[in-house]
Wavefront OBJ file of the C-alpha trace (Angstrom):
o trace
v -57.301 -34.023 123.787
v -56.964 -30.887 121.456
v -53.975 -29.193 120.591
v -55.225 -26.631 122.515
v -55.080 -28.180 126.163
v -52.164 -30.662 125.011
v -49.919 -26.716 124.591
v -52.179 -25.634 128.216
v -51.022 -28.718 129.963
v -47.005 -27.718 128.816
v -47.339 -24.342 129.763
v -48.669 -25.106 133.009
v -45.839 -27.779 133.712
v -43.359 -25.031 133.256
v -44.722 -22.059 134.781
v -44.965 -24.720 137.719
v -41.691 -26.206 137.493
v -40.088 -21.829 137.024
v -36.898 -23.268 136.019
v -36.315 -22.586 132.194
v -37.655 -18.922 133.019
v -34.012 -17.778 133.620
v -32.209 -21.029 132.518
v -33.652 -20.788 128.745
v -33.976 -17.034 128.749
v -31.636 -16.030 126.269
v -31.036 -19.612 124.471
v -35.086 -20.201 123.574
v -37.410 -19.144 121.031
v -40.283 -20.607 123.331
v -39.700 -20.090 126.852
v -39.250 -16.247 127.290
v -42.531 -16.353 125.694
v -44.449 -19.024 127.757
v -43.563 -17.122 130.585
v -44.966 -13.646 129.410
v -48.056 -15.179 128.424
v -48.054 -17.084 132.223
v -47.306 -14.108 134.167
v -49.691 -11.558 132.163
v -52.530 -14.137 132.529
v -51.947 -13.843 136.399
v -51.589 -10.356 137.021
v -54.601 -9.613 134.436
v -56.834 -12.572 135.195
v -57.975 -13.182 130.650
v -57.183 -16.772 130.086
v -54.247 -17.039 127.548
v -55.926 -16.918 124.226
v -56.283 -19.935 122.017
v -54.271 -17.961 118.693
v -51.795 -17.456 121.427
v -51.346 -21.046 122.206
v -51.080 -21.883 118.384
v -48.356 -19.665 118.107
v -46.321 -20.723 121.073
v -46.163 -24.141 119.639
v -44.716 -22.323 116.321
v -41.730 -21.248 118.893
v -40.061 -24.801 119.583
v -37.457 -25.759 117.260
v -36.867 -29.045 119.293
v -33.183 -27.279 119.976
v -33.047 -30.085 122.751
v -31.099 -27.945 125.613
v -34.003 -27.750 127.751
v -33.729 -30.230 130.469
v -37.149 -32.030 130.005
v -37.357 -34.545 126.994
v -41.008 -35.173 127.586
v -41.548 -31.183 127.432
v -40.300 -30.430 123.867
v -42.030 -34.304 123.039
v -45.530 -32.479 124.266
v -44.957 -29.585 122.271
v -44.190 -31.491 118.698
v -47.256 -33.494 119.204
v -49.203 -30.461 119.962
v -48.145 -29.074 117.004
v -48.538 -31.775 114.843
v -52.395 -32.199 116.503
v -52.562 -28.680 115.342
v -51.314 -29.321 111.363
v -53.542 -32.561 111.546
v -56.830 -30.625 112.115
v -55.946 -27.363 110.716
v -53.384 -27.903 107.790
v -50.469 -26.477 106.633
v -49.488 -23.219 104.863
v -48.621 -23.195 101.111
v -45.377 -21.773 101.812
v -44.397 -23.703 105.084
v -45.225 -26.608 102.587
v -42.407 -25.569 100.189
v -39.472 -24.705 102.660
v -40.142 -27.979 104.828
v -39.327 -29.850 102.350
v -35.535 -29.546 101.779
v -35.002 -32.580 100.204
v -37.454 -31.013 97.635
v -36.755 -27.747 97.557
v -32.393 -28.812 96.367
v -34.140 -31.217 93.721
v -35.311 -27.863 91.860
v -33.037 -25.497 92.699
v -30.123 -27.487 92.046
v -31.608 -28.782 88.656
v -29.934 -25.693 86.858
v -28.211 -23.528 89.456
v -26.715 -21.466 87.345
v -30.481 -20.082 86.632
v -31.202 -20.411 89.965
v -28.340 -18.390 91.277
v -29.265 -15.503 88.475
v -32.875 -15.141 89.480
v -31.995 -15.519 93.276
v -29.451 -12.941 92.703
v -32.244 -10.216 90.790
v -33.437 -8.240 93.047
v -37.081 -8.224 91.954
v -37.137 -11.837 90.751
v -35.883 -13.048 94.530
v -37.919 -10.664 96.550
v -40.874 -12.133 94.212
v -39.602 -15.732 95.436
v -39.070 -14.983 99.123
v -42.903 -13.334 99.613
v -44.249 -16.675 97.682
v -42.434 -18.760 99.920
v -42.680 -16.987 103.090
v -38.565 -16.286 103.575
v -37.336 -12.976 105.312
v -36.412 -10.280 102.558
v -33.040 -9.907 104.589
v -32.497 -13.693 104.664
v -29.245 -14.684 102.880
v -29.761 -18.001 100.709
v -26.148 -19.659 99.553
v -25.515 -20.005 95.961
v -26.171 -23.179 94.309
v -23.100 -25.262 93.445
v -22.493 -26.093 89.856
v -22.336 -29.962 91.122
v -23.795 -31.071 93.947
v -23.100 -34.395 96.218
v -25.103 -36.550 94.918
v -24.118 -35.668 91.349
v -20.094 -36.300 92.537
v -20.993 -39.341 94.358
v -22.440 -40.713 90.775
v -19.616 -39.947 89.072
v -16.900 -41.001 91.904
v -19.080 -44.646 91.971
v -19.692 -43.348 95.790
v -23.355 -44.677 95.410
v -22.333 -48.212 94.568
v -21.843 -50.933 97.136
v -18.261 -52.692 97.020
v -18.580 -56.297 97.255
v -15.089 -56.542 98.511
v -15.266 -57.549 102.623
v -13.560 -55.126 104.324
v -13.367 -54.469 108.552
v -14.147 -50.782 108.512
v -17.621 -50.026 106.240
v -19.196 -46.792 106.096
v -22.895 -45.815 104.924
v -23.079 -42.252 104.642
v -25.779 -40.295 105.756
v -24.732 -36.816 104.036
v -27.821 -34.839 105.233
v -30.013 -32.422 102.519
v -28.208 -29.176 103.349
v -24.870 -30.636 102.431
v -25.704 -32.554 99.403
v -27.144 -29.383 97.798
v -25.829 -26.310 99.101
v -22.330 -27.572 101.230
v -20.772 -30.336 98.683
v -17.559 -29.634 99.812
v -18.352 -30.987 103.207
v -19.687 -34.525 102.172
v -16.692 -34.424 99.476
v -14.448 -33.998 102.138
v -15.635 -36.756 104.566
v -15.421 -39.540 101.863
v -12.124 -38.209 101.025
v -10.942 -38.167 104.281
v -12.383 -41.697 104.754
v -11.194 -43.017 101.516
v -7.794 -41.697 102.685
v -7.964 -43.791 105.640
v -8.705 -46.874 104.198
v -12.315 -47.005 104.645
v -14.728 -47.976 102.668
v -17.991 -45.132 101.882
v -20.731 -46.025 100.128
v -23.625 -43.241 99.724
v -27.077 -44.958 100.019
v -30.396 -44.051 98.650
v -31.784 -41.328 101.264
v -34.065 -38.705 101.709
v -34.339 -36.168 104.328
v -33.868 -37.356 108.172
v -37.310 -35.659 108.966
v -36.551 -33.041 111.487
v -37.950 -30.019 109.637
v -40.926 -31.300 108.494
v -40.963 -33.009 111.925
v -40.722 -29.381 113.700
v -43.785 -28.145 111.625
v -45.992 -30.861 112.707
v -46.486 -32.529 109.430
v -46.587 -35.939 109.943
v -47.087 -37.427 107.155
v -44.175 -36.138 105.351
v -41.985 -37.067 108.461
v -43.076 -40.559 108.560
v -42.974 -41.138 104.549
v -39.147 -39.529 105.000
v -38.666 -41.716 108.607
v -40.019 -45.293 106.517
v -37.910 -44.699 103.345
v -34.604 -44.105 105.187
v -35.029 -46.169 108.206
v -35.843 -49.627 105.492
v -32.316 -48.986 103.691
v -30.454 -48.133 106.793
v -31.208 -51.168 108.463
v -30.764 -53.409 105.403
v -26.860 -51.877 105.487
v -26.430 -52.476 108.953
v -27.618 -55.821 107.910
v -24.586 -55.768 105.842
v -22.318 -54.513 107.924
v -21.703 -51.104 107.398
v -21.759 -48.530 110.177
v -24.008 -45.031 109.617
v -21.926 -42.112 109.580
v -23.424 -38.571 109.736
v -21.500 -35.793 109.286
v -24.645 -33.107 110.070
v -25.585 -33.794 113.985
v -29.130 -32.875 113.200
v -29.630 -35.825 111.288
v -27.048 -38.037 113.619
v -29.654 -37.033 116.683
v -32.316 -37.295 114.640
v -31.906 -41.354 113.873
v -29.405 -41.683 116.888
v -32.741 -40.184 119.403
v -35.515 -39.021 118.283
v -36.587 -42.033 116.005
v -36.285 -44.880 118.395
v -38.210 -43.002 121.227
v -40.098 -45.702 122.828
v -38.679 -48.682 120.813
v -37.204 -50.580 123.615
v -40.052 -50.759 125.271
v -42.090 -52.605 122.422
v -43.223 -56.155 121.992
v -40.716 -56.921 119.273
v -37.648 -55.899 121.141
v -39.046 -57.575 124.895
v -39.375 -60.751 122.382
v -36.223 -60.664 121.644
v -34.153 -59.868 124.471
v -35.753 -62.836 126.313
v -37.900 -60.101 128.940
v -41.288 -62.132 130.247
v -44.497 -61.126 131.540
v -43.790 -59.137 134.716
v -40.764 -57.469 133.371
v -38.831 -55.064 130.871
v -35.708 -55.229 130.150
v -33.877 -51.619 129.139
v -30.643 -51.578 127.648
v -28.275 -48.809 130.251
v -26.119 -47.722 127.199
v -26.502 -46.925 123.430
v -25.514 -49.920 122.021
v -26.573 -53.252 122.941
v -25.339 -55.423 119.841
v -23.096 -57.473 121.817
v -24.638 -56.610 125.716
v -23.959 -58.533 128.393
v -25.381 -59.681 131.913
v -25.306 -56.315 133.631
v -26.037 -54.277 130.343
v -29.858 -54.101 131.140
v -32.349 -52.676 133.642
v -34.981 -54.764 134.513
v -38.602 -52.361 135.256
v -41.262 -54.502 136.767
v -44.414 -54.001 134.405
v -47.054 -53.097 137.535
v -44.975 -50.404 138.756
v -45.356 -48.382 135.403
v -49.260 -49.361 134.292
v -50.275 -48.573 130.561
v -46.784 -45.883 130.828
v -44.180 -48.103 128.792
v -45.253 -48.014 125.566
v -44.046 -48.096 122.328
v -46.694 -46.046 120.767
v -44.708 -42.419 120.069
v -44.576 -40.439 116.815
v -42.616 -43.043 115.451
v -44.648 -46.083 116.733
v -45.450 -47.242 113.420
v -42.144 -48.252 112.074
v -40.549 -51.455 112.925
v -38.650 -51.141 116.800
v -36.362 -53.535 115.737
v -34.921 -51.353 112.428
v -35.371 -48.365 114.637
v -33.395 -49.820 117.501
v -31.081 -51.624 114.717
v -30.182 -48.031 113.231
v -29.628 -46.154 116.244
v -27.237 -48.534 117.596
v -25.390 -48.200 114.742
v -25.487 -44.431 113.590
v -22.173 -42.856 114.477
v -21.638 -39.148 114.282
v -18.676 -37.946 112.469
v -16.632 -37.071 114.916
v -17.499 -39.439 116.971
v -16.473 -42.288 114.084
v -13.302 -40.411 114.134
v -12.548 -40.358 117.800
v -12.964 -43.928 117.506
v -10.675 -44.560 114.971
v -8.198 -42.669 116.401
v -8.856 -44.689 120.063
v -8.193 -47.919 117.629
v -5.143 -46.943 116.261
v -6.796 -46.951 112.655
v -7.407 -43.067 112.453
v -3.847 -42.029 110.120
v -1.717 -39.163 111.937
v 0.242 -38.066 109.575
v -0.881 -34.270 109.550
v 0.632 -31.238 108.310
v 0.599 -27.924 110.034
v -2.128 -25.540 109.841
v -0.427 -22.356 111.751
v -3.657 -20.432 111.731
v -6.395 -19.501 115.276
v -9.847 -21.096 114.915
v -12.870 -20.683 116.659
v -15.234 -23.659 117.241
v -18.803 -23.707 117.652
v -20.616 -27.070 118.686
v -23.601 -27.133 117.861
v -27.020 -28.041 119.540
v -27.852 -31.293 118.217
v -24.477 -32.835 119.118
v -24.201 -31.378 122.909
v -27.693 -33.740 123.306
v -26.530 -37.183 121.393
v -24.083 -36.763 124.669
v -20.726 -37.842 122.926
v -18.725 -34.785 123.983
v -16.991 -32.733 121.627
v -15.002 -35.449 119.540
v -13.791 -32.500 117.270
v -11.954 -30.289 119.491
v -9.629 -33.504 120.047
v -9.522 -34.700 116.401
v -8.333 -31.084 115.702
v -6.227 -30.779 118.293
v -3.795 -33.303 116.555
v -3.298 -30.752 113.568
v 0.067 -29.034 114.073
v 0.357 -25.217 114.674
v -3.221 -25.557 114.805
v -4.920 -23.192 117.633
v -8.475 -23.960 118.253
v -10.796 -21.877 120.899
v -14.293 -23.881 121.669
v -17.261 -21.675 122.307
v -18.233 -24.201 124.649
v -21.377 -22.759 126.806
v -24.549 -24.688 126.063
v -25.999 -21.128 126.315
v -24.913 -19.791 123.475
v -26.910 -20.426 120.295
v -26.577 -19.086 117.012
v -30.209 -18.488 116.057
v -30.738 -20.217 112.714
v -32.762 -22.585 114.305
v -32.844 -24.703 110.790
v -35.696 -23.620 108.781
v -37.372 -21.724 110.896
v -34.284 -18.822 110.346
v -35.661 -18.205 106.798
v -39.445 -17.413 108.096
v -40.227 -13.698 107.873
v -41.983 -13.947 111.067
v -38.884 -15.371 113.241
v -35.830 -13.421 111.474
v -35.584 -10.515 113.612
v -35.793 -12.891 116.556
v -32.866 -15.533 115.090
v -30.501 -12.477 114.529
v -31.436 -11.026 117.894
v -30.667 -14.859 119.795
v -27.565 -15.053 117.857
v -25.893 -11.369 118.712
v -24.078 -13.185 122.362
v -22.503 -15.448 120.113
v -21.734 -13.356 117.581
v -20.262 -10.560 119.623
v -18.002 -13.894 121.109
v -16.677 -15.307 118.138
v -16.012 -11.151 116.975
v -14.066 -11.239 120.383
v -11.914 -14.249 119.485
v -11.591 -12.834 115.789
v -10.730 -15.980 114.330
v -8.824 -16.449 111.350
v -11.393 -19.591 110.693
v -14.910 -19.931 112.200
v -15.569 -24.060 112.666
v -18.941 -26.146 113.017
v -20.416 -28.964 111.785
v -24.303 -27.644 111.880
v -24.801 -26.306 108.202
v -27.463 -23.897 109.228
v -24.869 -22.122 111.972
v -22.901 -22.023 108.759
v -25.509 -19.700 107.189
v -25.816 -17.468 110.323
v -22.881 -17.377 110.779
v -21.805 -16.461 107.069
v -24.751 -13.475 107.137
v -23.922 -11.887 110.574
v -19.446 -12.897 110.757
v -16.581 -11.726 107.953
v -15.184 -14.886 108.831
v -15.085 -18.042 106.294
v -16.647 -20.943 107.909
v -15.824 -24.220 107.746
v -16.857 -28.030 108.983
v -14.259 -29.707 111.276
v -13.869 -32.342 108.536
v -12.559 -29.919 106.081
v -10.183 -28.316 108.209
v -8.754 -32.250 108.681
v -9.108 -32.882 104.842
v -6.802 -29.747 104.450
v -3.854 -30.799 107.098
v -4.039 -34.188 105.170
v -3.245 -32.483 101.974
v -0.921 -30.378 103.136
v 1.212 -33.267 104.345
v 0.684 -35.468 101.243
v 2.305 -32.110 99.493
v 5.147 -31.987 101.389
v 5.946 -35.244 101.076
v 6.232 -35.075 97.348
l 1 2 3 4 5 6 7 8 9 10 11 12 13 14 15 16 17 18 19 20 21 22 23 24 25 26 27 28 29 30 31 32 33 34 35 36 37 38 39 40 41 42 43 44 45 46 47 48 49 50 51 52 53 54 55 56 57 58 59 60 61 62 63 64 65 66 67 68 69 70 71 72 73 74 75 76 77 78 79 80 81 82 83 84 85 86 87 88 89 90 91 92 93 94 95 96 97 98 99 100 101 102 103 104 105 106 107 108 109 110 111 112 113 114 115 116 117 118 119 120 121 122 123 124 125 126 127 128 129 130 131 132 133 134 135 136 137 138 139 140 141 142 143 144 145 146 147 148 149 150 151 152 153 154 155 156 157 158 159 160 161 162 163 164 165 166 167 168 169 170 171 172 173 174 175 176 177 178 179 180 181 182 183 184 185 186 187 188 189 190 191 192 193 194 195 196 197 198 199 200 201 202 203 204 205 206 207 208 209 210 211 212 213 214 215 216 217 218 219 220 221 222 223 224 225 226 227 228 229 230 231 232 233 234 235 236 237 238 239 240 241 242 243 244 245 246 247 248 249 250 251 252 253 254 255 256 257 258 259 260 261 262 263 264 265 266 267 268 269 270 271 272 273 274 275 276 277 278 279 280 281 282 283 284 285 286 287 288 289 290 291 292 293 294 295 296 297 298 299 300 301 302 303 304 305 306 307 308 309 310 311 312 313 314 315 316 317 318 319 320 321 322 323 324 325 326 327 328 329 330 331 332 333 334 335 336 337 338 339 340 341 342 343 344 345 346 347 348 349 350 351 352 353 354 355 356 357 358 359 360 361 362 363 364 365 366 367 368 369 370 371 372 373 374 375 376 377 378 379 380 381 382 383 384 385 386 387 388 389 390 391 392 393 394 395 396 397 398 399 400 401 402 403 404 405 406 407 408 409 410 411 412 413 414 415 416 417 418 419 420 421 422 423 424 425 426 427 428 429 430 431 432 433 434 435 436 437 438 439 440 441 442 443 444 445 446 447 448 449 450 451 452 453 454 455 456 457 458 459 460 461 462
């Protein structure tokens, strides 16, 4: 099928279905659109243009709040069918690749920050690499994470055997732009008595992932997915404290892996049967912890054989069951008894914004009661799964979709103005740079503002 009908056949399914025409109206890059093109196609009777189509796909940042999985799976193989026979732009090539793109920047950021900062210099950058002229890129940190995790021995495994193990999956926005935030979640484990150790990684995959370029997805998915499962191996838990990545290896990558050979093999399943796992994490399931699908009822439909396919099941299913997000870890910690309590008082209003990619890894919002054990701490969730903040991750910077990413986020904006916080919270990083554009507020991730009660306890203590 070409990209082409595979982008018909979605349209068609959702001008069908109707339901995402008011539901995703103000929350979508995509949808508003589909349904313009749908409804001028009826009332004018010309067939929605193929160049139309190819730019629809461009719409879907894989946001997951619309209520069909399968949908927004249709639409990233579409686009990827798309990259495969047409290619990719030079300058989609060079912001995709964040992982990249911190390497060079962050070699000398002092440099970096100066020419950013010239007016003709960064214009001259922001043309080349096809970034909105009104698009504000953060400074460049004199050290970055991974150089502080070098130096702090972060990167080093401790042989020592210890209950509570952490591999940290730090995410390429924080490690080269947002230090402080991975700084502050080792220090807040290490404060806790846990042990962090900061693996080799490279970029979960997601934005290369949302501009259909496989290759660089899978290279990225094959390189973190053999290390993560050889620490799980060792009995560490994956931590991520960006929920982009968390629902990128919680989700996304294991699409399809239960239903493959490798895992049937060995969950004892036979001929006539799958067996499905009802929860998240099946490392120690028992009797009534799997559905059993009889084989005929679902011909040539089971399948592993997704984007992801190609990777080993069992590392994909062995990472996913094991990837925690931040919060989450914390929550857990704190439901243990092994989370420490001993807070001081933060007598300041907050506003919280969760973000996208943790509403759909379905865990609830474990901040809002993490933070809710700081003293004299107020907190106000902006908890609607309809507001958004219009970043959209890469796609924010593209000259083509700024106008559009300010214009989603002004309902948000105007609420967080209406709250008029004396701290804006999230844990998405590219929220953080909306939000630090388009608010006067200073921004910060949960796990800072629980780093900073921590130290203001340990200094009244002294």
């Amino acid at each position: 099928m070409n990209p082409e009908d595979r982008i018909r056949d979605v349209l068609d399914a959702c001008a069908d279905c109707d339901i995402c025409r008011y539901l995703m109206d103000t929350t979508s890059f995509l949808f508003p659109e589909l349904y313009r093109l749908y409804d001028r196609e009826v009332e004018t009777k010309e067939k929605i243009t193929a160049e139309k189509l190819r730019n629809l796909v461009d719409l879907c940042n894989f946001c997951a709040v619309c209520p069909c999985p399968n949908i927004r799976a249709d639409i990233i193989q579409a686009k990827t069918a798309f990259i495969d026979r047409d290619g990719l732009k030079f300058s989609i090539r060079i912001i995709e690749d964040v992982e990249l793109m911190g390497k060079l920047c962050g070699a000398i950021p002092q440099l970096t920050n100066i020419l950013f900062q010239n007016k003709r210099i960064g214009a001259l950058f922001k043309e080349a690499t096809g970034i909105h002229k009104k698009r504000s890129i953060p400074q460049f940190p004199k050290e970055n994470f991974l150089k502080w995790a070098n130096r702090k021995n972060i990167h080093v495994k401790h042989k020592k055997k210890q209950k509570n193990k952490v591999a940290y999956f730090a995410g390429c926005t924080s490690r080269y732009l947002f230090p402080e935030v991975p700084k502050a979640v080792v220090e807040v484990f290490q404060h806790n008595g846990i042990n962090v150790y900061y693996l080799e990684q490279q970029c979960c995959g997601m934005p290369t992932l949302l501009e259909g370029d496989r290759k660089l997805t899978l290279k990225f998915a094959e390189f973190n997915i053999d290390r993560l499962a050889e620490v799980v191996e060792d009995g560490y838990d994956i931590v991520c404290s960006c929920p982009t990545c968390g629902y990128m290896l919680k989700n996304v990558l294991k699409e399809g892996a239960y239903y493959s050979s490798e895992y049937q093999a060995a969950v004892g399943a036979d001929e006539f049967y799958l067996k499905i796992p009802k929860g998240i994490r099946t490392s120690n399931p028992d009797k009534d912890a799997f559905v059993w699908l009889k084989k005929s009822l679902y011909p040539g439909l089971l399948k592993d054989e997704g984007y992801f396919s190609s990777i080993s099941a069992r590392k994909r299913i062995m990472v996913a069951e094991n990837t925690y997000d931040l919060g989450e870890y914390l929550v857990k910690l704190n439901e243990t008894g092994e989370l420490k309590k001993a807070f001081g008082p933060i007598p300041e209003r907050a506003a919280y914004y969760p973000p996208c990619h943790l509403r759909e890894q379905e865990i609830g919002r474990p901040y809002q009661n993490i933070l809710g054990l700081i003293p004299e701490f107020s907190i106000e969730t902006i908890g609607d799964a309809f507001y958004c903040c219009g970043m959209a991750g890469i796609m924010g910077l593209k000259q083509g979709f700024h106008s559009t990413s300010i214009k989603m986020g002004r309902r948000l904006i105007a609420k967080i103005k209406e709250i008029h916080p004396e701290k804006l919270i999230t844990d998405c990083l590219s929220c953080r740079m909306q939000f630090n554009q388009l608010t006067p507020y200073k921004v910060f991730h949960p796990i800072e503002i629980l780093k900073e009660s921590y130290s203001v306890c340990i200094a009244q203590e002294r």
